[in-house]
N, C-alpha and C positions, 0 to 999 in steps of 0.2 A: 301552869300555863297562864301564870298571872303575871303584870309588870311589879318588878323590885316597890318597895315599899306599899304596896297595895294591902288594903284591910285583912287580904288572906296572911299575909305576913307578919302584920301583926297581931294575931289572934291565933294561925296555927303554928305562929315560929316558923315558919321556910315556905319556900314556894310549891305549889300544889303541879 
């Protein structure tokens, strides 16, 4: 429930 390229992305690989 994150926007596209956001820190969750890059760190857990895909959106949470």
């Amino acid at each position: 429930m994150v926007p596209q390229g956001s820190r969750a992305e890059l760190e857990f690989g895909g959106p949470l």
